[in-house]
C-alpha positions in Angstrom: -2.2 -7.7 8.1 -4.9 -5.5 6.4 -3.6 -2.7 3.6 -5.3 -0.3 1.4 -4.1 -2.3 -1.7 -2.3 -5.5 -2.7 0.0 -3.3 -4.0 0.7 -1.5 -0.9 1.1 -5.5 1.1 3.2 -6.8 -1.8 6.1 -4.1 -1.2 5.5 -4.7 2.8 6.0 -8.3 2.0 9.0 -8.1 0.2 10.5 -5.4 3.0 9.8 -7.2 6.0 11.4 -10.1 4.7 14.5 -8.6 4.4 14.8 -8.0 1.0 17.3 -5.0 0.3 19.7 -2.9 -1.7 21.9 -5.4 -4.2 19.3 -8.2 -3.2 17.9 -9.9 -6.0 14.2 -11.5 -6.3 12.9 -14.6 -8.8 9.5 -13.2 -10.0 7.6 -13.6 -12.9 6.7 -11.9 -16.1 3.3 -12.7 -16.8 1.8 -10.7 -14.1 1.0 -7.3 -13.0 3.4 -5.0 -12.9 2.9 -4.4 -8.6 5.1 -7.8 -8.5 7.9 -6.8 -9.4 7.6 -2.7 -8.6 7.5 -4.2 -5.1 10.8 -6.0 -5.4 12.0 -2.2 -7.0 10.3 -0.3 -4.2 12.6 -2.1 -1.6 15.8 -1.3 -3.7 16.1 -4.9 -5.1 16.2 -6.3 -8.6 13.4 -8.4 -9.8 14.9 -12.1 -11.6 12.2 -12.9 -14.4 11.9 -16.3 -14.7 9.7 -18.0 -17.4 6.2 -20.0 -16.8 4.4 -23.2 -17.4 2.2 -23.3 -19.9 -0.6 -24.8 -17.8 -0.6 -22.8 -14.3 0.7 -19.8 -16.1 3.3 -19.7 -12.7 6.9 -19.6 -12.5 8.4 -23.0 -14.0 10.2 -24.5 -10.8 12.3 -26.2 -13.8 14.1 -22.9 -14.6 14.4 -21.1 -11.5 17.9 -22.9 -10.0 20.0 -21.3 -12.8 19.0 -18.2 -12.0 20.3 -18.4 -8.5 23.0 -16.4 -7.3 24.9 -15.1 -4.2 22.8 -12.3 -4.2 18.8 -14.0 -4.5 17.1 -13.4 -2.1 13.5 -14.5 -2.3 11.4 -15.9 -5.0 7.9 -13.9 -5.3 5.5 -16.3 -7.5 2.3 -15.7 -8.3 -0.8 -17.9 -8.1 -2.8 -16.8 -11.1 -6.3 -17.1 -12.8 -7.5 -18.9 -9.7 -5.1 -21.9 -8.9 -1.8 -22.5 -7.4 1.7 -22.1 -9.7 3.6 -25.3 -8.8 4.1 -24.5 -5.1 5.5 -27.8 -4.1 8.3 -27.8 -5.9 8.9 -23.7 -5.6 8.8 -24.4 -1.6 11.5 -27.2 -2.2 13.6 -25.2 -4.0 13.8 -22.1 -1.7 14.1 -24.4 1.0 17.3 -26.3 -0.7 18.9 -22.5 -1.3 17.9 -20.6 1.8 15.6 -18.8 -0.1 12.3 -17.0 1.4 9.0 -17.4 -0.8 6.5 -15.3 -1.4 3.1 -15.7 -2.8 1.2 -13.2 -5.3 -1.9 -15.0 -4.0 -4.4 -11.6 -5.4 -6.3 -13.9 -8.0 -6.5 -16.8 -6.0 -8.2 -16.4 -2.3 -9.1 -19.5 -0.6 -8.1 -21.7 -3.3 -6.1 -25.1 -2.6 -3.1 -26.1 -4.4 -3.1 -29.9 -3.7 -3.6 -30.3 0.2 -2.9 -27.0 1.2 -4.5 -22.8 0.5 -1.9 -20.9 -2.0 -0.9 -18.6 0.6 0.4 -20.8 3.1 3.4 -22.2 0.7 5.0 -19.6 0.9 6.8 -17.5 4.1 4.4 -14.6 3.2 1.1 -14.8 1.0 -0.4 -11.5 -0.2 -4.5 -11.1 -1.2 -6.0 -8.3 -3.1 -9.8 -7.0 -2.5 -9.6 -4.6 -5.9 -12.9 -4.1 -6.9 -12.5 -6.6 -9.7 -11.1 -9.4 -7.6 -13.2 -12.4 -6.3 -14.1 -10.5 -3.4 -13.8 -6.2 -2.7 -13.7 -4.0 -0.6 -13.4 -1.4 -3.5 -10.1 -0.7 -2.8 -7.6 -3.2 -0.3 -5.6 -6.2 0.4 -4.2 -8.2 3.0 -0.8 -10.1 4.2 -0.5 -13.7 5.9 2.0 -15.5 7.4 3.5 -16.9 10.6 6.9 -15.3 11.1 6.1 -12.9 13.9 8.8 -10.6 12.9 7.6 -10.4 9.4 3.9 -9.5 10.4 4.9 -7.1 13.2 7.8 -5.2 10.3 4.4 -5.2 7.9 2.6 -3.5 10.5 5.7 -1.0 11.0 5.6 0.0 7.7 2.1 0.1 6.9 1.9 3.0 9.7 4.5 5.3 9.2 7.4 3.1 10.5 5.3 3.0 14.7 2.6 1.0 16.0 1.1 1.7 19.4 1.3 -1.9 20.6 2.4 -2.1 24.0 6.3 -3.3 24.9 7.1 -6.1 22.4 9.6 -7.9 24.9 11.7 -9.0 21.9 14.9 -7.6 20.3 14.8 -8.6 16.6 12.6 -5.2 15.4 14.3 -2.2 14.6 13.5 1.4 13.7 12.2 1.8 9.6 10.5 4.3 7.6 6.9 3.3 7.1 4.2 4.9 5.2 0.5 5.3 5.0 -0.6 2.1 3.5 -3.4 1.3 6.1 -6.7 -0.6 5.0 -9.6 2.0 6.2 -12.0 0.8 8.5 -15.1 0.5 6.4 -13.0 -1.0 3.9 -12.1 -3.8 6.8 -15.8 -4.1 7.6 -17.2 -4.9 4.3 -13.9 -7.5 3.8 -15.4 -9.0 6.8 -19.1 -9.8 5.0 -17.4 -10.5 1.8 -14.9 -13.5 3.1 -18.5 -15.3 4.0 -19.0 -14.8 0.5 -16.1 -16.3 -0.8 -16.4 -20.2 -1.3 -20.1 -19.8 -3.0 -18.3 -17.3 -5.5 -15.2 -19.6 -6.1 -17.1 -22.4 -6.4 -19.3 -20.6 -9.4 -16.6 -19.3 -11.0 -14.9 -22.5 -11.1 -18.5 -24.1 -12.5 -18.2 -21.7 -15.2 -14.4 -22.3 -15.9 -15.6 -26.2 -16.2 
């Protein structure tokens, strides 16, 4: 699901998965601060939990005492081009009921042992910011295969209504949405630059060895 930001797919992320008023999210600090105005943007409180000193992710090793009645989700956040411990994240919201999100902007088609970042979690979210491994000057875009959590995404991206044809399902229900659509020159050049994207990884991460 394409947006005009990261920013903009972050806050749909954390919508269309239910997050709410007195829900609370397990985020992290060392970030940008879309990660947790998202969590604030759907009415929810954003959990800081500390990171690892290597992946510069949440540390899986402090997250369970933060848990509570009212958590929600925990939003990570794959930074500096690799994976935060994803494994173990996954685990743990599966052990608690928990829905996961990835922060996946820095870290586009890059594997975290035998699987993208991205696809941990219930919901990954890309940015194409001009400054980003690829750009489409401004944009971003949403993953995931929950077909309720893409179709609420693409609710609220449009003003709460998307000309679709008859759904023939029960589980979507009226919202407010806003204008947070990607444009479609925007989409275009996104196209060219994904065939881009493993040569530039695979120089960046030259340079970083």
């Amino acid at each position: 699901v394409t947006f005009y930001s990261a920013t903009s797919g972050l806050h749909a992320a954390v919508y269309a998965s239910g997050v709410g008023h007195g829900d609370e999210v397990i985020t992290s600090p060392f970030t940008m601060s879309a990660t947790s105005s998202s969590i604030l943007m759907s009415n929810a409180t954003p959990i800081f939990c500390d990171i690892e000193d290597e992946t510069f992710g949440i540390n899986p090793d402090l997250v369970e005492p933060l848990i509570t009645p009212r958590t929600k989700a925990i939003l990570t956040v794959n930074i500096f081009g690799h994976g935060s411990s994803l494994t173990k994240l996954r685990a743990i919201a599966d052990k608690y009921n928990l829905l996961l999100i990835e922060d996946s902007a820095q870290a586009p088609l890059v594997y975290y042992q035998n699987k993208l970042c991205g696809h941990y979690g219930d919901i990954g979210v890309f940015s194409l910011n001009y400054h980003k491994a690829i750009q489409t000057g401004e944009g971003g875009f949403a993953i995931s295969s929950n077909e309720n959590f893409v179709d609420r995404m693409r609710f609220l991206r449009n003003h709460g209504e998307v000309v679709i044809g008859p759904a023939n399902r029960l589980d979507l229900g009226d919202i407010v949405g806003y204008n947070y659509r990607m444009t479609e020159v925007e989409a275009a050049i996104g196209n060219c630059q994904l065939d881009k994207l493993q040569t530039l990884n695979e120089k960046r991460q030259s340079l970083a060895n």
